[in-house]
Phi, psi and omega in degrees: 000145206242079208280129161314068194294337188259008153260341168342281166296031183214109187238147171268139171204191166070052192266125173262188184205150158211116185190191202278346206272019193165155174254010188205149177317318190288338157254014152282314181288335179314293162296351193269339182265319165242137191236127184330113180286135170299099172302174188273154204261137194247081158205166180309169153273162187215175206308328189288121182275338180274348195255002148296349190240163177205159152266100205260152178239146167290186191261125165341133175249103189267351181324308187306303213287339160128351202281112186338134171283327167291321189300298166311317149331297174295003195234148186267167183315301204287314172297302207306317178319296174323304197284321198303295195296005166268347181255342175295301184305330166288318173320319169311330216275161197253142204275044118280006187216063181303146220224113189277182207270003181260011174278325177281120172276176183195113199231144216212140173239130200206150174289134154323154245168103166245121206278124143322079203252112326287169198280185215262333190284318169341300204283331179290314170304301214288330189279307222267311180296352166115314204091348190298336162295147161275128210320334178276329099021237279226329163285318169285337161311286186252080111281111167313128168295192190042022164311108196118284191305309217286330192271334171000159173241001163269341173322306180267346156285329183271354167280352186274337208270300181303298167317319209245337151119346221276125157234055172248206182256138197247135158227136175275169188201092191234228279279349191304194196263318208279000194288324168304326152309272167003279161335287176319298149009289191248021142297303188308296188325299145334309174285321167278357153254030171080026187259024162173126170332317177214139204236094134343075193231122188226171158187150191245160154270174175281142182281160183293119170230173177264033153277317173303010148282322161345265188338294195297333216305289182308338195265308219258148186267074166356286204298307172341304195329139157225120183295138173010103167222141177269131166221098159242177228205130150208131249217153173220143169233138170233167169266336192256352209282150182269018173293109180306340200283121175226157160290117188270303171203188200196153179212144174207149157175190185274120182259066178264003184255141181267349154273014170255335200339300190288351181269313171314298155340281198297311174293327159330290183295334160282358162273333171289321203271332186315289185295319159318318183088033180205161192280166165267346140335321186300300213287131161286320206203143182241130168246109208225152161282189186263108171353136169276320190251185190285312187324309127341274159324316179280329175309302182313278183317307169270027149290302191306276173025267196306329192262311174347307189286013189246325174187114189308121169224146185272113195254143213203120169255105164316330231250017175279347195257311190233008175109166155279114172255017212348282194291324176294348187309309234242344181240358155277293193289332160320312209277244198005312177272355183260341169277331169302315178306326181235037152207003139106013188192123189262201155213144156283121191273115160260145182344327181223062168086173188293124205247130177261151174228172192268124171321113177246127201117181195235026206185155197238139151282095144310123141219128170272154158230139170220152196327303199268050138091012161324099166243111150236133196247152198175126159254114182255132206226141165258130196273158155287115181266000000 
C-alpha cells in the first residue's frame, strides 16, 4: 500500500460539538459514560415507536457571538446551531497566525429543509381559539418571518460567513447522511490544493419538524428506526495546525445494487486503507451511522466481518447514541475519532452498553451510509509530529 503524501500536510484540528448530549466534548465523552435518554419527540405519535423519542439540543444564545437579536430571529434553529460549533471551532484557530477572511473555505454539510405551510404550530393556535380569527389572518399572524428564506441552506451559510468574516470558497453538501464526509473531503482537499489556507467544515442535522417522520418513513426499514437527534459539528484543516490528526484517505461511492452490497462496501474500504497507506491492523476504532435498509445493513455487518477476521475492532454506531442527524453523522463521527486519537481512548458497544477502552492503533474507520446507496468511507490517522 502506497500512502497519500500530498494529504500530509493537512492536519485537522480545533473539533466542536453542539447537541443535546453536550455543548463541548468533554461533556460528550461524559454523556458517553452515562448516557442521555432520548424525550419524547414534539409531533403526535406516529407508526415508527423510536420516531416517537427524539434527542433535542437547546437553543443556542448567539448574544456572545455579536449576532443581533432580531438578526437570530430570522434564522432557524439548525443554522443557529450550524453557526455556534463554526465560531467555537474558529476561536481555535491560532492567533499568532492570524488568517485573512479570504484564506478561510467554508465547507458545510446541511439538510434540505422542507418548510411547513402552514407550520404545524400555526394549525395548533388556530384548533386551540376555536377557528374563531380568520384563518388567512391568523396564517399570516404566526409565519416567522422571513419564512422560507431564513431555512435556505445558502442562508445559513452566509450567516456563518458573514459573522465569522470568512470570503474564500464555499461549499454546501445535502442532503444525506454521506453529506459531511463530503465536506471533509473536499475541505481537505481545498487546503491541499492550495484554494484556501484554512477549510471550515461543519454539519447539522435536520430539524425536529412533525414532518420528519414523513420524510424518514419511506427511507427507513422499521427494525432500522432509531430516534431522532440535533447535533452540530465543526472542524478546521489547516496546513498550520499543531494537530497530529489528518484525513489519511478516503473512498466514496454509490453502492445501489443490492446483490453486491457486501462487496461493494469491503472494496470502499480497502480502498481507503489503501490510499492511507495502512493495514486493518492499523484501525483502532470503527465509526459508522445507523443503516437505512436491512440490505445495508447486512452489507455493512459483513464488511466489518472480513476486517474482523483480520483483527477484532471496536465499532461505535453513532447514530444509536446521538440520533439520526444525517449530514451530521458522519462528521460527528470524525469530531469522536479525532478525540479518541488524541487522547488514547475510545468506547466501545459492548452487552451492556458502551464500554470505554484504550485505544490501540493508529487511525479511526468512517462509513456514511446514506438512503439512495451513497457510501463514503475515510480513515483518519495519527502522525508523529
Amino acid at each position: 500500500m502506497t500512502e497519500c503524501l500530498w494529504l500530509n500536510g493537512i492536519r485537522l484540528a480545533a473539533p466542536s460539538v453542539f447537541c443535546a448530549q453536550g455543548e463541548d466534548w468533554q461533556r460528550v465523552r461524559g454523556a458517553l459514560d452515562t448516557p442521555v435518554a432520548p424525550a419524547p419527540a414534539p409531533w403526535p405519535t406516529c407508526d415508527f415507536p423510536a420516531m416517537n423519542q427524539a434527542w433535542a439540543a437547546p437553543d443556542p444564545a448567539l448574544a456572545s457571538l455579536g449576532v443581533d437579536r432580531e438578526l437570530a430571529r430570522t434564522m432557524e434553529k439548525q443554522a443557529r446551531m450550524m453557526l455556534t460549533a463554526a465560531c467555537a471551532s474558529l476561536a481555535q484557530l491560532d492567533p499568532d497566525d492570524p488568517a485573512e477572511s479570504d484564506e478561510v473555505g467554508l465547507y458545510l454539510g446541511l439538510p434540505t429543509v422542507d418548510e411547513a405551510v402552514p407550520t404545524w404550530a400555526a394549525l395548533q393556535g388556530w384548533h386551540a381559539d376555536g377557528g374563531r380569527a380568520p384563518w388567512g389572518e391568523w396564517l399570516m399572524r404566526e409565519t416567522p418571518p422571513f419564512s422560507g428564506l431564513s431555512m435556505l441552506n445558502s442562508s445559513a451559510a452566509a450567516h456563518i460567513a458573514a459573522t465569522a468574516g470568512i470570503s474564500g470558497p464555499l461549499a454546501v453538501y445535502s442532503p444525506q447522511a454521506d453529506a459531511g464526509l463530503n465536506a471533509l473531503i473536499d475541505g481537505v482537499l481545498a487546503v491541499a490544493e492550495g484554494e484556501c489556507a484554512h477549510a471550515l467544515i461543519g454539519a447539522v442535522s435536520p430539524k425536529l419538524d412533525p414532518l420528519l417522520p414523513l420524510q424518514y418513513g419511506p427511507a427507513i426499514a422499521p427494525s432500522l428506526a432509531v430516534p431522532p437527534g440535533e447535533v452540530a459539528t465543526a472542524l478546521l484543516a489547516s496546513r498550520t495546525a499543531s494537530s497530529p490528526i489528518r484525513l489519511a484517505g478516503y473512498a466514496r461511492a454509490l453502492v445501489a445494487s443490492a446483490g453486491r452490497g457486501t462487496e461493494a462496501v469491503a472494496e470502499l474500504i480497502a480502498q481507503a486503507l489503501s490510499m492511507a497507506g495502512r493495514a486493518a491492523t492499523d484501525i483502532g476504532w470503527v465509526l459508522h451511522n445507523q443503516p437505512w435498509q436491512e440490505g445495508q445493513a447486512t452489507a455493512l455487518r459483513q464488511a466489518l466481518a472480513r476486517l474482523n477476521d483480520v483483527s477484532p475492532l471496536p465499532t461505535l454506531n453513532v447514530e444509536r447514541h446521538f440520533g439520526r442527524c444525517g449530514p451530521a453523522s458522519g462528521l460527528l463521527a470524525a469530531g469522536l475519532a479525532h478525540e479518541a486519537l488524541s487522547r488514547g481512548e475510545l468506547w466501545h458497544e459492548g452487552e451492556h452498553g458502551l464500554v470505554r477502552q484504550v485505544l490501540h492503533g493508529n487511525a479511526a474507520l468512517l462509513i456514511a451510509l446514506a438512503p439512495l446507496g451513497q457510501c463514503v468511507v475515510v480513515v483518519l490517522g495519527r502522525e508523529v509530529l
